[in-house]
PLY file of the C-alpha trace (Angstrom):
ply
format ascii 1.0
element vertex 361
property float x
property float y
property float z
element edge 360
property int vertex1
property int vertex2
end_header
154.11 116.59 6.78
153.91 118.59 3.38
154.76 117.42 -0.28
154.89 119.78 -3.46
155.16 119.01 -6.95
156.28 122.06 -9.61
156.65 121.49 -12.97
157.61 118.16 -14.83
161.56 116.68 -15.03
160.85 114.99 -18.49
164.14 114.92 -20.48
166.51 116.56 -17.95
168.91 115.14 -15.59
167.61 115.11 -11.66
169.15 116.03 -8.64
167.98 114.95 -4.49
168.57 117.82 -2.18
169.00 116.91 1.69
167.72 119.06 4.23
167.21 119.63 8.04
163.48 120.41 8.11
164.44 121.49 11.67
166.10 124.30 10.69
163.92 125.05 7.77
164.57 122.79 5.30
162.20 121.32 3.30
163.30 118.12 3.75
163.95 116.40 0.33
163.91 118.12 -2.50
163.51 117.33 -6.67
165.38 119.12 -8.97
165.91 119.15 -13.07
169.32 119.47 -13.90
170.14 121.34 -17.36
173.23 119.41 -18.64
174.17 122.25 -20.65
174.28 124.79 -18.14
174.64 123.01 -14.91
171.25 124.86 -13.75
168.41 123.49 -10.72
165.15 124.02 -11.38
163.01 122.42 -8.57
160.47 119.61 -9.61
159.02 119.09 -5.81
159.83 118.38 -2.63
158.66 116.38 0.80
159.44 116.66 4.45
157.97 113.11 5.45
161.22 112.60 6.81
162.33 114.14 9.51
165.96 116.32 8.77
167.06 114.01 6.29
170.76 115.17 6.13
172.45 112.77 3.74
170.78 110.21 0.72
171.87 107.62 -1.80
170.22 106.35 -4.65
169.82 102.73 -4.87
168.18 99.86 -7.68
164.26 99.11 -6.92
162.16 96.57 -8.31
161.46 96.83 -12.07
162.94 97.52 -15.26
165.17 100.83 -14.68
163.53 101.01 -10.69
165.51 104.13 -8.82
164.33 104.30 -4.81
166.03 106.87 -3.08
167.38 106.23 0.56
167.92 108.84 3.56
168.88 109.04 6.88
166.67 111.20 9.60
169.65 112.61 11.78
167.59 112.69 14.70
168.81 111.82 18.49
166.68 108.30 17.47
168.10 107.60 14.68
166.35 106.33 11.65
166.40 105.59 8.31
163.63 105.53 5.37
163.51 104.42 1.41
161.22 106.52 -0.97
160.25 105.90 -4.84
161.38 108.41 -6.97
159.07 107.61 -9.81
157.33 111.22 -9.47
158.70 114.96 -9.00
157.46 114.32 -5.03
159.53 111.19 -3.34
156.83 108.77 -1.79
157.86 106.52 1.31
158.43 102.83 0.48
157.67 100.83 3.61
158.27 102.45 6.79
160.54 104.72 8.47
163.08 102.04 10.39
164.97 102.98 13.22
169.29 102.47 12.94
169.82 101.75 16.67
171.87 104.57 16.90
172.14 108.74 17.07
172.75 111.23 15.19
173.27 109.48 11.55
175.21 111.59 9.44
175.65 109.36 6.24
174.92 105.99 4.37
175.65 103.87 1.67
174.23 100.66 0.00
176.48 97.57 0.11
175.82 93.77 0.23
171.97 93.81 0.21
172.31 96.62 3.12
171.67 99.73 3.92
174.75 101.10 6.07
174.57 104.15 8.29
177.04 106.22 10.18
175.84 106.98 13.59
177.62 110.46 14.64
176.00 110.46 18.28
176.50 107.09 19.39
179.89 105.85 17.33
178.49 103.20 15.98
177.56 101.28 12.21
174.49 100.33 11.43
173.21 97.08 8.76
169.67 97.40 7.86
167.93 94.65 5.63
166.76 96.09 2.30
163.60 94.35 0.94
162.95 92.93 -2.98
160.60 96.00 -2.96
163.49 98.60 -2.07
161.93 98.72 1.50
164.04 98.80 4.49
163.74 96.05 7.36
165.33 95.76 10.79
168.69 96.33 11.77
170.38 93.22 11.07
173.63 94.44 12.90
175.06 97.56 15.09
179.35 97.73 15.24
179.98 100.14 17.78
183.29 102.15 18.01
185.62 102.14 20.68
188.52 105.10 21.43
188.73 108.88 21.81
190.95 111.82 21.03
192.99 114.71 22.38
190.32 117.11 21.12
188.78 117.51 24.37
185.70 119.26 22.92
185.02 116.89 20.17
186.94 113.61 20.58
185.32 112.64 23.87
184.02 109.63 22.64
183.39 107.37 19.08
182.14 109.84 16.30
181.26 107.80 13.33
181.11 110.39 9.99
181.12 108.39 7.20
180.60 104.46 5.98
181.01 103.07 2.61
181.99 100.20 0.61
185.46 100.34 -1.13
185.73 99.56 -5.25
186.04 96.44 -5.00
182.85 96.17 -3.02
184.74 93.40 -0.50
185.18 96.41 2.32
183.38 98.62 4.45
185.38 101.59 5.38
183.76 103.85 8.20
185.10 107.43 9.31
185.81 108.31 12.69
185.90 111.97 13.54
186.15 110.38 17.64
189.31 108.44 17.25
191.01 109.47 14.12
190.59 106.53 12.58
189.48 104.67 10.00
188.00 101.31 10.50
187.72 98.29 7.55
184.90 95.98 8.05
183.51 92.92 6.41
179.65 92.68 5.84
177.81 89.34 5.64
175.58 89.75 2.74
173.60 86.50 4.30
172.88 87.97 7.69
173.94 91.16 7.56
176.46 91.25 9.54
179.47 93.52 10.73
183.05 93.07 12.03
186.06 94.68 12.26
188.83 93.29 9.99
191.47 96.11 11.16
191.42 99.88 11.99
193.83 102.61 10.19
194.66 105.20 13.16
195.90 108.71 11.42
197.51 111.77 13.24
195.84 112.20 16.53
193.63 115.57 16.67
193.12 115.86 13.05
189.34 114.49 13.37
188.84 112.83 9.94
185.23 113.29 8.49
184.77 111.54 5.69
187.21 109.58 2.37
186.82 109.61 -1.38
188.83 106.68 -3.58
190.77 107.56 -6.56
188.90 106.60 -9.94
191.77 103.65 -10.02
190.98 102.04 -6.55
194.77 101.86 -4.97
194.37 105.36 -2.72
191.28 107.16 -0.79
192.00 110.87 0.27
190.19 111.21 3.90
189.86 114.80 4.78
189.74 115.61 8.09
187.34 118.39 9.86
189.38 119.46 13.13
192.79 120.53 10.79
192.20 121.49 7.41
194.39 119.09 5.91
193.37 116.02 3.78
195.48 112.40 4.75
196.30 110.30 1.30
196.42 106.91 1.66
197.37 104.16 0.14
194.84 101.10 -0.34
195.38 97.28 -0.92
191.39 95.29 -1.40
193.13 92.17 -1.17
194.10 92.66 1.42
191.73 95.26 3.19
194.83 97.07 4.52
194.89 101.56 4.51
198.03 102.85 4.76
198.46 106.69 5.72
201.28 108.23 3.27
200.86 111.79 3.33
199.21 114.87 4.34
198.38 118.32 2.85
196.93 121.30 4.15
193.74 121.93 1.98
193.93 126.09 2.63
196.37 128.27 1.76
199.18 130.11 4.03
198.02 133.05 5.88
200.22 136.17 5.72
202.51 137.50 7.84
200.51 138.73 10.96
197.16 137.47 9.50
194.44 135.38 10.95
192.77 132.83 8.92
188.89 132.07 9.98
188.41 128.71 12.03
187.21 126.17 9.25
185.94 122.64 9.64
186.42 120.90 5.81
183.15 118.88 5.04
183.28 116.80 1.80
186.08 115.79 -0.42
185.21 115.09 -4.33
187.91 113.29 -6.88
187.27 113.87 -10.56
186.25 110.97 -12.55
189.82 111.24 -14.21
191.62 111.02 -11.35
193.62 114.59 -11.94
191.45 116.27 -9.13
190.19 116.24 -5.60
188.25 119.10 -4.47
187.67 119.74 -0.95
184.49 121.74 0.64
185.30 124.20 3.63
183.53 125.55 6.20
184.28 128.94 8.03
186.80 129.52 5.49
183.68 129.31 2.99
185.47 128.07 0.29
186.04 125.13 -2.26
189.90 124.00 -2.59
191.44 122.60 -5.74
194.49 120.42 -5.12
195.73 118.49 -8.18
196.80 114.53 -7.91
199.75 113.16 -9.26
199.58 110.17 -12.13
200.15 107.97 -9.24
197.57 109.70 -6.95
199.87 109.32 -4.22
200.54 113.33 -4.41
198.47 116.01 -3.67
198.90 119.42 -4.44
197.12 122.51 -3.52
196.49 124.67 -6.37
193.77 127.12 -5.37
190.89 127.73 -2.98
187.38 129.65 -4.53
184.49 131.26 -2.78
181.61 128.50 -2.23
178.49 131.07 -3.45
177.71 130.74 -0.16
178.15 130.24 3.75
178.78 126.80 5.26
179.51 124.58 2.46
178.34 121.70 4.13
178.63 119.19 0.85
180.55 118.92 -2.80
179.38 117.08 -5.30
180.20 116.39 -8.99
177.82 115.50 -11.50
177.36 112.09 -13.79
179.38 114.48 -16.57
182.01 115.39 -14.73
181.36 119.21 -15.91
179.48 120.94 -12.89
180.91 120.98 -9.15
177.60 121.57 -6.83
178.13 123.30 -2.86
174.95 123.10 -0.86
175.48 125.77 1.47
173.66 125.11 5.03
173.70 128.23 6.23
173.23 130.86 3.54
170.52 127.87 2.23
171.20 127.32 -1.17
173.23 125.11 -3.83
175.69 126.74 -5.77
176.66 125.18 -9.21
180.35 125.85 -10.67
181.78 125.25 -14.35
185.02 122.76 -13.82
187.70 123.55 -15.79
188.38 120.41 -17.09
192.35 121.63 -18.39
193.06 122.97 -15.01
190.18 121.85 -12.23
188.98 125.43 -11.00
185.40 125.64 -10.33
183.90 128.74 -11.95
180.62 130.16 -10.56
177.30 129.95 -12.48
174.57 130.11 -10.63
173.09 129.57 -7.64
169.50 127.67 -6.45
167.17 128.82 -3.30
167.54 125.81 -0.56
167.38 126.14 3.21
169.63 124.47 5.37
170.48 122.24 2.54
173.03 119.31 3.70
173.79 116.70 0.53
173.11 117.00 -3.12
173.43 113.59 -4.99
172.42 113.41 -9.08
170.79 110.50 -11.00
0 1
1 2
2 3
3 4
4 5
5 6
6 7
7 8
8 9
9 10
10 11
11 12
12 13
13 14
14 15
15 16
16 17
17 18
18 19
19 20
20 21
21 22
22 23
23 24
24 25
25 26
26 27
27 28
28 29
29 30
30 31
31 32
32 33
33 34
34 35
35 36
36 37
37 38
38 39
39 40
40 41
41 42
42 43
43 44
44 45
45 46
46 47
47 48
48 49
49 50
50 51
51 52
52 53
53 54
54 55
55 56
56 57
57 58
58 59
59 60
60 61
61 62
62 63
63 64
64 65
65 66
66 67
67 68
68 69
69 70
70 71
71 72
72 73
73 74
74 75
75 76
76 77
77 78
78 79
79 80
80 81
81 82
82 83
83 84
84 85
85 86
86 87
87 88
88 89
89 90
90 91
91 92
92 93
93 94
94 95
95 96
96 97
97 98
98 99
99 100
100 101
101 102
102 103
103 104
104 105
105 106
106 107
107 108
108 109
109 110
110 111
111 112
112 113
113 114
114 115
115 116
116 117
117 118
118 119
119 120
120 121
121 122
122 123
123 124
124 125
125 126
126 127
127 128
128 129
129 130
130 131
131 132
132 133
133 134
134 135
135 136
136 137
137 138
138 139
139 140
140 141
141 142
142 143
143 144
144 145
145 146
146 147
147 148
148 149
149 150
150 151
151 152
152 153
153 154
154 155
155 156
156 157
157 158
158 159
159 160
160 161
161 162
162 163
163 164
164 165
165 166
166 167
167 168
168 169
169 170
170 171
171 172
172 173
173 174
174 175
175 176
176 177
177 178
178 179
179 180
180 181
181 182
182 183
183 184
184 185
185 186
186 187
187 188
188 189
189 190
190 191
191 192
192 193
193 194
194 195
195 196
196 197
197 198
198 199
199 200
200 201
201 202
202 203
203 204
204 205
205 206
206 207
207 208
208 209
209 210
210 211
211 212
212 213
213 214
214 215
215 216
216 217
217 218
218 219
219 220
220 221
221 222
222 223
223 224
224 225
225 226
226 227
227 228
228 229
229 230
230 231
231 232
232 233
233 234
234 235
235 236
236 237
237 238
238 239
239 240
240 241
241 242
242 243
243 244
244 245
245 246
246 247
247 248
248 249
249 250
250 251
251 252
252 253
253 254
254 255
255 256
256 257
257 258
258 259
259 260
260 261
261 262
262 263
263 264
264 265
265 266
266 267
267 268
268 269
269 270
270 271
271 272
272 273
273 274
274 275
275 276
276 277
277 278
278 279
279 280
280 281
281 282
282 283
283 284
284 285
285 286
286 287
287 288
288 289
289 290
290 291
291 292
292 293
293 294
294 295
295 296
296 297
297 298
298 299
299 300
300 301
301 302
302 303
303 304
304 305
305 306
306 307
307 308
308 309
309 310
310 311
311 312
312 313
313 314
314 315
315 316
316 317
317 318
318 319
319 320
320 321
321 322
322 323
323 324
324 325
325 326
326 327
327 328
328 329
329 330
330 331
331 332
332 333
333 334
334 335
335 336
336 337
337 338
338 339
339 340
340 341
341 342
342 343
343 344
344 345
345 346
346 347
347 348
348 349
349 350
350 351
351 352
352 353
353 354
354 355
355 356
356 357
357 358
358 359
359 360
Protein backbone atom coordinates (compact mmCIF):
# COMPACT_ATOMS: atom_id res chain seq x y z
CA UNK A 1 0.00 0.00 0.00
CA UNK A 2 1.37 3.49 -1.24
CA UNK A 3 0.50 7.13 0.02
CA UNK A 4 1.69 10.48 -1.71
CA UNK A 5 1.50 13.89 -0.62
CA UNK A 6 2.02 16.95 -3.45
CA UNK A 7 1.81 20.26 -2.59
CA UNK A 8 -0.23 21.95 0.32
CA UNK A 9 -4.39 22.62 0.13
CA UNK A 10 -4.08 25.77 2.45
CA UNK A 11 -6.88 28.23 1.50
CA UNK A 12 -8.62 26.25 -1.29
CA UNK A 13 -11.63 24.18 -1.30
CA UNK A 14 -10.87 20.12 -1.33
CA UNK A 15 -12.22 17.46 -3.21
CA UNK A 16 -12.03 13.10 -2.36
CA UNK A 17 -11.63 11.18 -5.54
CA UNK A 18 -12.81 7.35 -5.44
CA UNK A 19 -11.03 4.85 -7.25
CA UNK A 20 -10.74 1.07 -8.12
CA UNK A 21 -7.05 0.50 -7.36
CA UNK A 22 -7.86 -2.76 -9.23
CA UNK A 23 -8.09 -1.29 -12.29
CA UNK A 24 -5.50 1.31 -11.70
CA UNK A 25 -6.76 3.64 -9.54
CA UNK A 26 -5.01 5.10 -6.99
CA UNK A 27 -7.37 4.55 -4.58
CA UNK A 28 -8.31 7.86 -2.78
CA UNK A 29 -7.26 10.79 -3.92
CA UNK A 30 -6.78 14.76 -2.44
CA UNK A 31 -7.49 17.48 -4.48
CA UNK A 32 -7.53 21.59 -4.11
CA UNK A 33 -10.39 22.97 -5.63
CA UNK A 34 -10.00 26.67 -7.15
CA UNK A 35 -13.45 28.24 -6.44
CA UNK A 36 -12.92 30.61 -9.10
CA UNK A 37 -12.24 28.39 -11.81
CA UNK A 38 -13.64 25.11 -10.80
CA UNK A 39 -9.94 23.60 -11.31
CA UNK A 40 -8.25 20.06 -9.38
CA UNK A 41 -5.01 20.25 -8.47
CA UNK A 42 -4.03 17.00 -6.59
CA UNK A 43 -2.78 17.39 -2.88
CA UNK A 44 -2.08 13.37 -2.39
CA UNK A 45 -3.44 10.31 -2.52
CA UNK A 46 -3.57 6.58 -0.74
CA UNK A 47 -4.55 3.13 -1.83
CA UNK A 48 -4.78 1.60 1.83
CA UNK A 49 -8.08 0.72 0.81
CA UNK A 50 -8.74 -1.63 -1.42
CA UNK A 51 -11.05 -0.14 -4.73
CA UNK A 52 -12.73 2.27 -2.70
CA UNK A 53 -15.59 3.10 -5.20
CA UNK A 54 -17.85 5.51 -3.35
CA UNK A 55 -17.08 7.99 0.07
CA UNK A 56 -18.87 10.41 2.36
CA UNK A 57 -17.59 12.85 4.57
CA UNK A 58 -18.70 12.68 8.05
CA UNK A 59 -18.09 14.93 11.70
CA UNK A 60 -14.93 13.51 13.83
CA UNK A 61 -13.93 14.32 17.16
CA UNK A 62 -12.79 17.94 17.74
CA UNK A 63 -13.51 21.36 17.00
CA UNK A 64 -14.22 21.43 13.03
CA UNK A 65 -13.09 17.27 12.94
CA UNK A 66 -13.79 16.02 9.05
CA UNK A 67 -13.08 11.90 8.78
CA UNK A 68 -13.75 10.69 5.53
CA UNK A 69 -15.62 7.26 5.05
CA UNK A 70 -15.35 4.63 2.04
CA UNK A 71 -16.49 1.53 0.99
CA UNK A 72 -13.89 -1.29 -0.48
CA UNK A 73 -16.24 -2.85 -3.26
CA UNK A 74 -14.65 -6.04 -2.94
CA UNK A 75 -16.51 -9.65 -3.18
CA UNK A 76 -15.93 -9.29 1.00
CA UNK A 77 -17.21 -6.39 1.48
CA UNK A 78 -15.82 -3.79 3.77
CA UNK A 79 -15.82 -0.57 4.90
CA UNK A 80 -13.02 1.89 6.47
CA UNK A 81 -12.95 5.66 8.10
CA UNK A 82 -9.76 7.84 7.45
CA UNK A 83 -8.73 11.44 8.95
CA UNK A 84 -8.49 13.94 6.53
CA UNK A 85 -6.43 16.29 8.59
CA UNK A 86 -3.40 16.01 5.95
CA UNK A 87 -3.16 16.10 1.95
CA UNK A 88 -2.72 11.94 2.45
CA UNK A 89 -6.06 10.32 4.22
CA UNK A 90 -4.78 8.17 7.26
CA UNK A 91 -6.97 5.07 8.45
CA UNK A 92 -8.91 5.65 11.68
CA UNK A 93 -9.38 2.28 13.35
CA UNK A 94 -9.58 -0.61 11.18
CA UNK A 95 -10.89 -1.72 7.98
CA UNK A 96 -14.49 -3.44 9.13
CA UNK A 97 -16.11 -5.85 7.12
CA UNK A 98 -20.21 -4.95 5.91
CA UNK A 99 -21.38 -8.60 5.82
CA UNK A 100 -22.10 -8.26 2.42
CA UNK A 101 -20.64 -8.01 -1.50
CA UNK A 102 -19.97 -5.85 -3.72
CA UNK A 103 -20.77 -2.34 -1.81
CA UNK A 104 -21.44 0.22 -4.19
CA UNK A 105 -22.42 3.24 -1.88
CA UNK A 106 -22.94 4.67 1.73
CA UNK A 107 -24.19 7.25 3.76
CA UNK A 108 -24.05 8.38 7.48
CA UNK A 109 -27.37 8.36 9.37
CA UNK A 110 -28.35 7.79 13.06
CA UNK A 111 -24.85 7.22 14.55
CA UNK A 112 -24.30 4.66 11.45
CA UNK A 113 -22.53 4.05 8.76
CA UNK A 114 -24.98 2.54 6.00
CA UNK A 115 -23.81 0.60 2.98
CA UNK A 116 -25.38 -0.70 -0.15
CA UNK A 117 -24.35 -4.17 -0.86
CA UNK A 118 -24.63 -4.61 -4.87
CA UNK A 119 -23.56 -8.45 -4.75
CA UNK A 120 -25.51 -9.76 -2.06
CA UNK A 121 -28.87 -7.32 -1.98
CA UNK A 122 -28.55 -6.45 1.17
CA UNK A 123 -28.10 -3.05 3.83
CA UNK A 124 -25.63 -2.84 6.02
CA UNK A 125 -25.53 -0.71 9.86
CA UNK A 126 -22.10 -0.34 11.10
CA UNK A 127 -21.43 1.33 14.61
CA UNK A 128 -19.42 4.56 14.24
CA UNK A 129 -17.13 5.24 17.27
CA UNK A 130 -16.71 8.87 19.38
CA UNK A 131 -13.32 8.76 17.52
CA UNK A 132 -14.96 8.57 13.89
CA UNK A 133 -13.87 4.83 13.88
CA UNK A 134 -16.07 2.22 12.54
CA UNK A 135 -17.23 -0.89 14.74
CA UNK A 136 -19.16 -4.05 13.88
CA UNK A 137 -22.07 -4.44 11.89
CA UNK A 138 -24.81 -3.76 14.15
CA UNK A 139 -27.44 -4.95 11.48
CA UNK A 140 -27.68 -6.60 7.78
CA UNK A 141 -31.51 -6.07 5.90
CA UNK A 142 -31.35 -8.25 3.11
CA UNK A 143 -33.54 -7.79 -0.06
CA UNK A 144 -35.95 -10.05 -1.36
CA UNK A 145 -37.43 -10.07 -5.30
CA UNK A 146 -36.10 -10.08 -8.87
CA UNK A 147 -36.82 -8.71 -12.30
CA UNK A 148 -37.62 -9.46 -15.92
CA UNK A 149 -34.08 -8.42 -16.86
CA UNK A 150 -32.87 -11.83 -17.09
CA UNK A 151 -29.21 -10.73 -17.24
CA UNK A 152 -29.28 -8.33 -14.43
CA UNK A 153 -32.41 -8.73 -12.27
CA UNK A 154 -31.69 -12.31 -11.23
CA UNK A 155 -31.62 -11.56 -7.80
CA UNK A 156 -31.61 -8.36 -5.00
CA UNK A 157 -29.16 -5.60 -6.33
CA UNK A 158 -28.89 -3.00 -3.71
CA UNK A 159 -27.33 0.50 -5.51
CA UNK A 160 -27.87 3.06 -3.30
CA UNK A 161 -28.89 3.84 0.65
CA UNK A 162 -29.47 7.09 2.23
CA UNK A 163 -31.33 8.96 4.74
CA UNK A 164 -34.23 11.21 3.49
CA UNK A 165 -34.35 15.24 4.69
CA UNK A 166 -35.95 14.76 7.35
CA UNK A 167 -33.38 12.30 8.58
CA UNK A 168 -36.50 9.87 9.97
CA UNK A 169 -35.96 7.43 6.66
CA UNK A 170 -33.65 5.25 5.07
CA UNK A 171 -34.33 4.91 1.44
CA UNK A 172 -32.24 2.09 -0.37
CA UNK A 173 -32.09 1.52 -4.31
CA UNK A 174 -32.74 -1.62 -5.88
CA UNK A 175 -31.39 -2.11 -9.36
CA UNK A 176 -32.71 -6.25 -8.60
CA UNK A 177 -36.33 -5.55 -8.04
CA UNK A 178 -37.11 -2.11 -9.19
CA UNK A 179 -37.77 -0.92 -6.14
CA UNK A 180 -37.26 1.28 -3.64
CA UNK A 181 -37.36 0.25 -0.08
CA UNK A 182 -38.04 2.85 3.19
CA UNK A 183 -36.49 1.71 6.34
CA UNK A 184 -36.31 2.84 9.90
CA UNK A 185 -32.86 2.78 11.72
CA UNK A 186 -32.55 2.38 15.51
CA UNK A 187 -30.06 4.93 16.44
CA UNK A 188 -29.77 2.79 19.95
CA UNK A 189 -28.87 -0.52 18.40
CA UNK A 190 -28.50 0.06 15.12
CA UNK A 191 -30.96 -1.49 13.74
CA UNK A 192 -32.88 -1.99 10.33
CA UNK A 193 -36.43 -2.75 9.13
CA UNK A 194 -38.52 -2.37 6.44
CA UNK A 195 -41.36 0.18 6.94
CA UNK A 196 -42.72 -0.31 3.17
CA UNK A 197 -41.20 -0.80 -0.35
CA UNK A 198 -42.07 1.59 -3.51
CA UNK A 199 -42.07 -0.98 -6.62
CA UNK A 200 -41.57 1.24 -10.05
CA UNK A 201 -41.95 -0.03 -13.73
CA UNK A 202 -40.62 -3.48 -13.92
CA UNK A 203 -37.24 -3.66 -16.13
CA UNK A 204 -36.28 -0.16 -15.67
CA UNK A 205 -33.45 -1.18 -12.98
CA UNK A 206 -33.32 1.96 -10.78
CA UNK A 207 -29.71 2.87 -9.55
CA UNK A 208 -29.71 5.40 -7.39
CA UNK A 209 -32.38 8.87 -6.09
CA UNK A 210 -31.62 12.51 -5.43
CA UNK A 211 -34.41 14.72 -3.25
CA UNK A 212 -35.48 18.03 -4.37
CA UNK A 213 -33.84 20.98 -2.28
CA UNK A 214 -37.63 21.24 -0.72
CA UNK A 215 -37.95 17.56 0.55
CA UNK A 216 -41.62 16.58 -1.02
CA UNK A 217 -40.06 14.62 -4.36
CA UNK A 218 -36.73 12.40 -5.05
CA UNK A 219 -35.96 11.79 -8.85
CA UNK A 220 -34.57 7.98 -8.97
CA UNK A 221 -32.88 7.37 -12.22
CA UNK A 222 -32.79 4.17 -13.39
CA UNK A 223 -29.66 2.31 -15.22
CA UNK A 224 -31.42 -0.50 -17.46
CA UNK A 225 -33.82 2.43 -19.44
CA UNK A 226 -32.52 5.75 -19.60
CA UNK A 227 -35.34 7.35 -18.07
CA UNK A 228 -35.46 9.01 -14.57
CA UNK A 229 -38.96 8.06 -12.26
CA UNK A 230 -40.19 11.40 -10.19
CA UNK A 231 -41.74 10.77 -7.21
CA UNK A 232 -43.57 12.16 -4.87
CA UNK A 233 -42.49 11.97 -1.02
CA UNK A 234 -44.49 12.29 2.31
CA UNK A 235 -41.65 11.96 5.76
CA UNK A 236 -44.53 11.73 7.87
CA UNK A 237 -45.48 9.37 6.67
CA UNK A 238 -42.45 7.50 4.99
CA UNK A 239 -44.65 6.83 1.93
CA UNK A 240 -42.86 7.24 -2.16
CA UNK A 241 -45.20 7.60 -4.61
CA UNK A 242 -44.11 7.07 -8.40
CA UNK A 243 -45.77 10.06 -10.56
CA UNK A 244 -43.93 10.24 -13.63
CA UNK A 245 -41.27 9.27 -15.92
CA UNK A 246 -38.95 10.92 -18.51
CA UNK A 247 -36.54 9.68 -20.82
CA UNK A 248 -33.16 11.36 -19.82
CA UNK A 249 -31.69 11.12 -23.76
CA UNK A 250 -32.92 12.55 -26.58
CA UNK A 251 -34.94 10.92 -29.69
CA UNK A 252 -32.88 9.19 -32.17
CA UNK A 253 -33.57 9.97 -35.83
CA UNK A 254 -35.32 8.35 -38.26
CA UNK A 255 -33.33 5.08 -39.03
CA UNK A 256 -30.66 5.89 -36.35
CA UNK A 257 -29.22 3.85 -33.60
CA UNK A 258 -28.54 5.36 -30.32
CA UNK A 259 -25.45 3.65 -28.25
CA UNK A 260 -26.62 1.26 -25.31
CA UNK A 261 -26.28 3.58 -22.14
CA UNK A 262 -26.63 2.68 -18.49
CA UNK A 263 -27.37 6.37 -16.55
CA UNK A 264 -25.16 6.44 -13.31
CA UNK A 265 -25.79 9.46 -11.00
CA UNK A 266 -28.51 11.99 -10.88
CA UNK A 267 -27.59 15.64 -9.33
CA UNK A 268 -30.50 18.41 -8.40
CA UNK A 269 -29.30 21.98 -8.13
CA UNK A 270 -29.35 23.52 -4.82
CA UNK A 271 -32.30 25.74 -6.23
CA UNK A 272 -34.33 23.18 -7.16
CA UNK A 273 -34.61 24.39 -11.10
CA UNK A 274 -32.25 21.44 -12.18
CA UNK A 275 -31.49 17.77 -12.15
CA UNK A 276 -28.67 16.61 -14.15
CA UNK A 277 -28.27 13.11 -15.01
CA UNK A 278 -24.73 11.23 -15.79
CA UNK A 279 -24.76 8.64 -18.78
CA UNK A 280 -22.88 5.95 -19.68
CA UNK A 281 -22.36 4.57 -23.31
CA UNK A 282 -24.13 7.51 -24.47
CA UNK A 283 -21.13 9.47 -22.68
CA UNK A 284 -22.97 12.29 -21.87
CA UNK A 285 -24.43 14.63 -19.06
CA UNK A 286 -28.35 15.45 -19.51
CA UNK A 287 -29.99 18.67 -18.41
CA UNK A 288 -33.71 18.34 -17.72
CA UNK A 289 -35.31 21.36 -16.02
CA UNK A 290 -37.93 20.91 -12.89
CA UNK A 291 -41.02 22.58 -12.62
CA UNK A 292 -41.80 25.12 -9.42
CA UNK A 293 -43.53 22.16 -8.07
CA UNK A 294 -40.72 19.67 -8.95
CA UNK A 295 -43.25 17.31 -9.91
CA UNK A 296 -42.18 17.95 -13.79
CA UNK A 297 -39.29 17.14 -15.50
CA UNK A 298 -38.19 18.27 -18.65
CA UNK A 299 -35.40 17.36 -20.89
CA UNK A 300 -33.65 20.26 -22.18
CA UNK A 301 -30.28 19.07 -23.47
CA UNK A 302 -27.67 16.32 -23.23
CA UNK A 303 -23.54 17.47 -23.36
CA UNK A 304 -20.45 15.44 -23.94
CA UNK A 305 -19.04 14.21 -20.37
CA UNK A 306 -15.02 15.15 -21.29
CA UNK A 307 -14.81 11.77 -21.16
CA UNK A 308 -15.82 7.94 -21.45
CA UNK A 309 -17.97 6.25 -18.80
CA UNK A 310 -19.25 8.92 -16.67
CA UNK A 311 -19.55 6.83 -13.83
CA UNK A 312 -20.50 9.89 -11.19
CA UNK A 313 -21.96 13.75 -11.18
CA UNK A 314 -21.39 15.86 -8.69
CA UNK A 315 -22.03 19.56 -7.85
CA UNK A 316 -19.97 21.58 -5.74
CA UNK A 317 -20.72 23.46 -2.14
CA UNK A 318 -21.27 26.72 -4.70
CA UNK A 319 -23.47 25.40 -6.84
CA UNK A 320 -21.18 26.80 -9.87
CA UNK A 321 -19.09 23.69 -11.14
CA UNK A 322 -20.76 20.24 -12.27
CA UNK A 323 -17.77 17.49 -11.84
CA UNK A 324 -17.96 13.82 -14.19
CA UNK A 325 -15.37 11.34 -13.03
CA UNK A 326 -15.00 9.37 -16.01
CA UNK A 327 -14.01 5.52 -15.20
CA UNK A 328 -12.88 4.63 -18.23
CA UNK A 329 -11.09 7.44 -20.04
CA UNK A 330 -9.72 8.03 -16.06
CA UNK A 331 -10.21 11.44 -15.34
CA UNK A 332 -12.67 14.18 -13.75
CA UNK A 333 -14.02 16.61 -15.92
CA UNK A 334 -15.18 20.01 -14.40
CA UNK A 335 -18.08 22.08 -16.25
CA UNK A 336 -19.24 25.86 -15.74
CA UNK A 337 -23.26 25.63 -14.84
CA UNK A 338 -25.15 28.05 -16.33
CA UNK A 339 -26.92 29.16 -13.56
CA UNK A 340 -29.87 31.17 -16.06
CA UNK A 341 -30.32 28.07 -18.04
CA UNK A 342 -28.47 24.79 -16.28
CA UNK A 343 -26.04 23.71 -19.23
CA UNK A 344 -22.78 22.51 -18.11
CA UNK A 345 -19.98 24.14 -20.09
CA UNK A 346 -16.57 22.40 -20.28
CA UNK A 347 -13.45 23.75 -18.50
CA UNK A 348 -11.11 21.52 -17.83
CA UNK A 349 -10.31 18.30 -17.19
CA UNK A 350 -7.97 16.40 -14.22
CA UNK A 351 -5.72 13.04 -14.79
CA UNK A 352 -7.58 10.13 -12.61
CA UNK A 353 -7.70 6.43 -13.39
CA UNK A 354 -10.65 4.50 -13.08
CA UNK A 355 -12.05 7.23 -10.98
CA UNK A 356 -15.68 6.22 -9.50
CA UNK A 357 -17.11 9.23 -6.97
CA UNK A 358 -15.98 12.74 -6.45
CA UNK A 359 -17.48 14.32 -3.21
CA UNK A 360 -16.20 18.17 -2.06
CA UNK A 361 -15.72 19.55 1.50
Amino acid sequence: MTSSAVGSGTGAGRAFIGSFTSAGGRGITVAAVDRQTGALTVLGATDTVPDPSYLVLGHGPGPGGRVLYTVSETEHGAAAALDITGDVPQPIGEIRPVEGSGPTHLALAGGHLLTANYGSGSVSALSVRADGSLGDATSVLRHEGSGPNPGRQQAPHAHQVLPDPSGNWVLSVDLGTDSVRICALDPANGVLRTHGETALRPGTGPRHLAFHPAGGHAYVLNELEPTVTTCRWDAGTGILEPVGETSVLPEEPTGGTAPVTYPSEVVVSHDGRFLWTANRGHDSISVLALDATGEQATLITTVACGGHWPRDLALDTTGRWLYAANERSGDVSWFAVDLATGVPHHAGALEAPAASCVIFA
